[in-house]
Structures are given as C-alpha cells and as structure tokens.
N, C-alpha and C positions, 0 to 999 in steps of 0.2 A: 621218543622225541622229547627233549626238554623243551618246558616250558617256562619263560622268566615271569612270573607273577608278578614279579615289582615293576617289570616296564607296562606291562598290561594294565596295573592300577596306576603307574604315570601315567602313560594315554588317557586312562578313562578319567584321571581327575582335570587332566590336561584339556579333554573334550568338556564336560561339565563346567569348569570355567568359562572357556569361550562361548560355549552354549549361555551363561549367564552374564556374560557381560555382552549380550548382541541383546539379551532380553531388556538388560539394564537403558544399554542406548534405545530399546524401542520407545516410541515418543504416547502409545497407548491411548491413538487417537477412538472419540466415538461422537459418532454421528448421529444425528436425532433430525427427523424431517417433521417442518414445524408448517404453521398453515400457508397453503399458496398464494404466489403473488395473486392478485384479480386480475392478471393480462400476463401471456409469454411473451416474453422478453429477451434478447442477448444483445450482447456486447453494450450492457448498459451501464452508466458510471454507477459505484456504489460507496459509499462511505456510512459510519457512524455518527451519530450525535444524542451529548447529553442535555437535557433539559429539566429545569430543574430537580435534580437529580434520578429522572428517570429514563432509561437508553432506547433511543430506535435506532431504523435503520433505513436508509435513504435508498433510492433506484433515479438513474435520471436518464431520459432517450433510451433510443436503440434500437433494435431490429423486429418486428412479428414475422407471427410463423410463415409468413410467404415468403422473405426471404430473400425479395427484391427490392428496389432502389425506393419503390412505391410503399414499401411497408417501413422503411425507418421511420422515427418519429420521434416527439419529444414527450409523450408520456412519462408524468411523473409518482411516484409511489413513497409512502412512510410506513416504517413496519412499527407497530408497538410490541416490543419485547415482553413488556410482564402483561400483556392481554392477547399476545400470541393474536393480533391481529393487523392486516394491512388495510388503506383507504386510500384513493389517489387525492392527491392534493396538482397543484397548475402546473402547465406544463411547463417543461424551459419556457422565457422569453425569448427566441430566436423564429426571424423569418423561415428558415435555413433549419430541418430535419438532419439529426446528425448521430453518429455513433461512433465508438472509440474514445468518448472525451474522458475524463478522469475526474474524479470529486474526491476533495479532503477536507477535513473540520478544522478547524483551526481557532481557538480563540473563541468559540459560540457562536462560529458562522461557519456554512457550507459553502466552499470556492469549488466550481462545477468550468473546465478551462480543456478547452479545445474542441476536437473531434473534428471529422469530417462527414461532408453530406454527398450524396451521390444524386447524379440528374440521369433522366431517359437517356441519353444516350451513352451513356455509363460512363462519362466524366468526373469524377470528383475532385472534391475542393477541402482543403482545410480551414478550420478555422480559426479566429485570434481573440475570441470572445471571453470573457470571466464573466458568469454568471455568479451573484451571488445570493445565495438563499441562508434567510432566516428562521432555524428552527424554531423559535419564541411565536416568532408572530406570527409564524408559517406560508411568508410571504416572501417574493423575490427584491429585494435592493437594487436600486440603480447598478448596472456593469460594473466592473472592477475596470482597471487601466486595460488597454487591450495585450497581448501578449506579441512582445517584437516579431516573432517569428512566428507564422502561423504551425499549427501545430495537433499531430494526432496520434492516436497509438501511442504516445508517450507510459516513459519512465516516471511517477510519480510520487512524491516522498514528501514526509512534513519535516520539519527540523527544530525540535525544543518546542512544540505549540507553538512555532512562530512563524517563519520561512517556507515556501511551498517551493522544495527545487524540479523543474521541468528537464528533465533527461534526454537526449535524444527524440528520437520519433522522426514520422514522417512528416515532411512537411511539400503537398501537392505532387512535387515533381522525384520527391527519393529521401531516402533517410538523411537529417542534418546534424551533426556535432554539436550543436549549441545545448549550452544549460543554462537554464533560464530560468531566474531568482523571483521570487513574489513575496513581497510584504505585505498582508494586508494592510497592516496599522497603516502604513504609509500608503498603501495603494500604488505602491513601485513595484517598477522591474528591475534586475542588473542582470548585468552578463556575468555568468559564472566559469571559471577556467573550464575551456570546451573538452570534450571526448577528443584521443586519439579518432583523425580520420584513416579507418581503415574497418575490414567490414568484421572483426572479432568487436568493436566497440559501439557500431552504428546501427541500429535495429528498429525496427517497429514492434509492438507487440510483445515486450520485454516489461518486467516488473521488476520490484527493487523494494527496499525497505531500509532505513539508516537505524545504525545504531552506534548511540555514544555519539561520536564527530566522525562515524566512516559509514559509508550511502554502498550497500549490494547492489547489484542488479543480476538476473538472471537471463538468459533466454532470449525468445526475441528471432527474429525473420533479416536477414543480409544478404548483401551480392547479387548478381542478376539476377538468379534463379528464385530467390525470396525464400533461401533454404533456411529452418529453424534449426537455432543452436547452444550448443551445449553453455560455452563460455560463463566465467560469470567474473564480474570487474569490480573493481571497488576505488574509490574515491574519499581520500583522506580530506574533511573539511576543516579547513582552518578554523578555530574557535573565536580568534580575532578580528579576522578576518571573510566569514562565509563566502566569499566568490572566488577566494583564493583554495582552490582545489587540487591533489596531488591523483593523480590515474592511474592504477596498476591491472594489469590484467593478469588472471590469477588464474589462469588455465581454464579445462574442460569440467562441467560437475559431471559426475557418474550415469549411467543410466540414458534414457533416451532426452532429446533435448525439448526446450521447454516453449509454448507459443500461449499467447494469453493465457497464463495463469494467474491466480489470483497471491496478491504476497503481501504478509506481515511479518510479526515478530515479537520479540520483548528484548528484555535488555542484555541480551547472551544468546537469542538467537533468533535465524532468520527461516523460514519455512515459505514454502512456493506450494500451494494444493492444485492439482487437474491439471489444465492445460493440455494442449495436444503433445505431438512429436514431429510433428508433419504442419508447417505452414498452411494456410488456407485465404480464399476472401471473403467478405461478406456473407457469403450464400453457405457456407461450412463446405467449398469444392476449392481440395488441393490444385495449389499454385503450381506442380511439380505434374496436370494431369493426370495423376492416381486416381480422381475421384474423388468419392466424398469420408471426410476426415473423421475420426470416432475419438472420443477424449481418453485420457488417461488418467487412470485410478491411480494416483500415486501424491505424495506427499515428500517434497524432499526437503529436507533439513540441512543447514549451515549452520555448525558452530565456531566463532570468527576467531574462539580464544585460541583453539588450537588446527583450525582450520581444517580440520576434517566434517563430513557428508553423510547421511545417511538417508537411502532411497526407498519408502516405504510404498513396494510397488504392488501393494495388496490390498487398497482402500474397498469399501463396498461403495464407492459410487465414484463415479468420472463423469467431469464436468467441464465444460472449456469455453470459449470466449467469454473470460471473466473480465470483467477492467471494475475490480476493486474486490474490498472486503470490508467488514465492517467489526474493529476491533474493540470487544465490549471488556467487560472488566473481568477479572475471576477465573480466568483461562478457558475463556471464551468468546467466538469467532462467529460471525454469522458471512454465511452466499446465500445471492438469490439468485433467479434467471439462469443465461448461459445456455449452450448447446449439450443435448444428453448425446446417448450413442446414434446412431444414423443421422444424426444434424438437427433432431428435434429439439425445436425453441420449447424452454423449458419455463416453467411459471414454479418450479421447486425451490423453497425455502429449507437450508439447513444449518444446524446449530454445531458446530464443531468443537470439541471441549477436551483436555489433553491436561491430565493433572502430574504429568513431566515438566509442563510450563508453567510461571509464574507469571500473572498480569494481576497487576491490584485493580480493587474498585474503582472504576473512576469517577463514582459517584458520591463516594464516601471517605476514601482513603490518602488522596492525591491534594497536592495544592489546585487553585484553582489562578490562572494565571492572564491577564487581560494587557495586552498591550493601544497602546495608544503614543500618539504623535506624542504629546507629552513628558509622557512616562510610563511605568507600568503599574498593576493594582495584581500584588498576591492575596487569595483569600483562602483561608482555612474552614474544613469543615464547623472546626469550632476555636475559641481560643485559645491562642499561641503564641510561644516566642520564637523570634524572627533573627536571623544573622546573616549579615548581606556581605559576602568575603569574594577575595579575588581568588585566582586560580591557583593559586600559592597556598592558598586558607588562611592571609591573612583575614585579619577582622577589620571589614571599614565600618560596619555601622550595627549597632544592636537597637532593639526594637524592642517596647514593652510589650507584656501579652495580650493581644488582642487578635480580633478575628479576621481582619485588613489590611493591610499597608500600604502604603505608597511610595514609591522607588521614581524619583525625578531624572531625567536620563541630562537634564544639564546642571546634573552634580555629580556627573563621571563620565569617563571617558568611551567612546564607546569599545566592545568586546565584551564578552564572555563573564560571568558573573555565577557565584554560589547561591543558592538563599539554604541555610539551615534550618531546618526546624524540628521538631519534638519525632517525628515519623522516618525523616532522612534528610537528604539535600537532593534540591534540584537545581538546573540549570537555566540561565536565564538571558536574554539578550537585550545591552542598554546598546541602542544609536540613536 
C-alpha cells in the first residue's frame, strides 16, 4: 500500500494549526474564590466603585435563601478589594423589598434603578425609583428623577462615564421596548430610539455592555412561554446625538441561550459569564415546568470587530441570577451572590481575571472625568497636557499642563468631543 507522507504531514501541520489558533482564541479565564458575602443573596444589583483610588464592590437587595416573596429584601453590602473584606453598610431607602434592579457607577456615584417587589399573594410590581448611593460618604442621596416607565430585569449600560441607558425589561404587565436615557449631572430622563417590538428584541433578564458608540445585548426571557434566548442585538449610538439609536439584530450566539447573566467588557470585547439556558422566576423553578434551574459554566465572548463568538463551556464554576458585575482595573472582574447548582442562594465572592483582556487601572491610569450642569472637570493622575478636539481631530482648545481642567459646555456645542492627553484619548459629552 502506498503511503503519501506529504499529505499526512499536511494534515498534521493542518491539525496543529487549528489546534493552535482555538488555544490562541481561548480567553485563559481564572477564578479565585475570595472571602464570602456576610448574607446569601441572588438576584441582587451589583456594581464597582473607586474611591479614592481604592476599588470595592457594591451588592444591593435581592432574594435569601428561602426564596420567597418574604425573603426579598434591601440589604446592602461593600466589598473591600485590597482587604479582601465585606461589611454591610444601609439598606436601599425603599418602602417596597425588591429585586432585579441594576446598579452602575457613574461619575463617583452609585445609580441603583428599578427592580421589582413581590406581595403574599404573588403579585408584583415594578418599580421607577433611582436610588442614589454615595461611595465617599457611604451614604444614600436624596432619589434621582424617577424613571418614566417603571422598570425591572432590565438591560443596563454606562455610556462614556456619563449616560445610564435602560434597555428593555419588564415593566408589571410584559416586557416594553422603551430605552430609557439617565443623566445624572442633569438628573434627566429622555427617550431613546425604542427596540424593535417583536420578541427576538424585547426581554427580561438580558444583559448588554456598549462598546465605542454601539450598546450588545444578549439573552434574556420572550414570548408567552418566557423562553430564554439566544439572540444578541446591537444598537448603533449616535455620538451627537445619544437618543438617536440605530437597531440591528444580529442573529443567534452559539451554544445554549443566556438568562441573568452577568456582562462586561473592554474596548474590543464583550463577555457574558453563567447565566442559565432555561428561564426561571424568583424561587430558581423553570417557567417552562421542568423544575428547578441549574446555572451554566460557561463564558461567552463577542468580538464586534469581526463578529465572530467563542463559547467557553468548560468554566469551574456556574453561577446565575446575576444582575451586574463589577469591573475593576487590570483585567479584573469581580461576582458575588447569585444561584449555585440546585438553586442555592449563594454568599460566594469570585475574582475573575483573564490576561487575553486588557482593562487599565482605573485608579491610576485613566482620566478622571466629572460632569456637572455647568461643565465638565477632567482630572489626571498627575500633570498633564490637555487637547479638547472635535471628532475630525480638529484642535479647539489646548491646555497647559496641569493636573485639572475645566471644559464649559456654553463654549460648545453640544455632541461628542476628544480630550488628548499624554496616555491616549478619551471621549467626552458637552450638552
């Protein structure tokens, strides 16, 4: 029998390749389980915040381990990152026990907006609340403006440090198309070009993460049946414009479909960790009658530049009713709480860290950006020079070096704006 040796060592350098570029895409995620929350928790809001330059990590409401309407709550929590420990700090100010809501940092305040609360007779309500919490003083601020449309389970995204857009969700009666725009400087609402009404776009229980001027979303519960799904959609934001929104629906992602997972990113790409495959409510018991729900170990990645997926379905741990993550510096991720397998309310803290991704410090390395009715205040870690250009790169304004600025937003127009400086450019919003 001949044998061709040359095609034999094609195939095998053919195999070796591929084999090396599937290791190349692995994202080389590792997990480190850091000390436990002091209470089990799911479905509770979760975000980041820096203070003066040292990072925690917030927990707001949410469910105990009983698991019914009587166990939601507003218990609140602060992780300390370099002392690897937590403390609870006051609870939401709300009459009204709730879960589902969402919390994002923005500007050196915590906006904690929505959720819904459930009553004895298993009614629920949404709600249109902005809680706002003070990492500094470690206290709550009078309400933000309330949110037009009550609202839970939502899609939640920051946009440039500055805009808090509200994605769909449920709102009491079924999921609503509204996107729903939050300034805090101003302490406004607007209406944002709505979702396609149809159920590939309208969900609960869906997470998202923008990157550049275009907002993901994943996942998420539609239709009568409250089935979870694959989809994932994307919304071109106008830079001059933010409420002027473009909608595309971008097909099915890979793998099984996604229900409260937790989602970030960086500047190239978007990642979804846990989350089920199988909708559920409250109590971790499938909407569909299966029973009770078990998380999924997996990790899915979006890369937007070329649109392709990769389903890392091999995690050592599953996790699910997440509603947030907390994005620290250094390619580095922190979850707490959430549901383990068999629906146990979990009090686990884990540090996720993935040296495929690039996040700078944001304690050290990043402008420090403050908006106000007025104007805005960039601060540098230390002194700098400053270049304030339009999106052309023209140069409107140069700035001596110093470690401050101040950018008057009735000496421009409003949209979209550069600031240069010595590290990169960021992006900035005068209105």
């Amino acid at each position: 029998m001949f044998v061709n040796t040359q095609d034999i060592m094609y195939k095998f350098l053919s195999l070796l390749l591929l084999l090396v570029s599937f290791q190349s895409n692995a994202q080389n995620w590792n997990w480190t389980e850091l000390s436990p929350m002091p209470f089990r928790t799911a479905n509770n809001a979760v975000c980041e915040a820096v203070v003066n330059g040292n990072e925690y990590v917030y927990s707001f409401g949410g469910i105990d381990t009983s698991k019914i309407y009587s166990g939601i709550h507003n218990r609140s929590f602060k992780y300390d990152v370099a002392a690897d420990t937590w403390t609870e700090i006051a609870p939401l100010p709300d009459t009204m026990t709730k879960i589902a809501a969402a919390a994002s940092f923005v500007n050196g305040k915590i906006y904690i907006i929505g959720g819904y609360s459930v009553f004895a007779n298993n009614n629920e309500e949404s709600s249109n609340r902005v809680h706002v919490y003070d990492p500094v003083m470690d206290t709550y601020e009078t309400d933000g403006a309330p949110i037009p449309t009550k609202i839970d389970d939502q899609v939640q995204c920051v946009y440039k440090d500055s805009l808090i857009f509200v994605v769909t969700g449920w709102s009491d009666f079924g999921n609503v198309p509204e996107v729903q725009i939050y300034d805090p400087a101003l302490d406004q609402w607007q209406s944002g070009t709505s979702v396609p009404v149809t159920f590939q776009y309208l969900v609960f229980g869906g997470s998202g993460y923008i990157v550049g001027d275009t907002l993901y979303y994943h996942g998420g519960a539609a239709g009568q049946s409250f089935a979870a799904r694959r989809h994932i959609r994307k919304g071109y934001i106008n830079p001059q414009d933010p409420t002027d929104i473009t909608w595309e629906l971008m097909g099915e992602a890979p793998g099984d479909p996604g229900y409260r997972a937790a989602c970030s990113g960086t500047d190239d790409r978007v990642f979804w960790i846990g989350g089920s495959a199988t909708s559920y409510n409250y109590d971790g018991i499938a909407y569909n009658g299966s029973g009770g729900v078990d998380p999924s170990a997996r990790i899915l990645h979006f890369n937007p530049s070329d649109s392709m997926f990769l389903d890392e379905t091999t995690q050592p741990y599953g996790v699910m009713d997440l509603r947030g993550i907390a994005k620290l510096g250094n390619n580095r991720w922190i979850i707490c709480g959430g549901m383990d397998t068999n629906q146990v309310v979990s009090n686990r803290t884990f540090l996720l860290e993935s040296n495929s991704l690039s996040v700078p410090s944001k304690a050290s390395e990043t402008l420090q950006i403050g908006y106000s009715q007025n104007g805005i205040t960039v601060a540098a870690p230390s002194a700098a020079t400053f270049e304030l250009m339009d999106l052309s790169g023209k140069i409107l304004k140069a700035f001596e070096s110093s470690k401050e600025i101040q950018i008057l937003n009735s000496e421009y127009t409003n949209g979209t704006y550069l600031i240069r400086w010595e590290n990169g450019v960021e992006t900035i919003l005068i209105r």
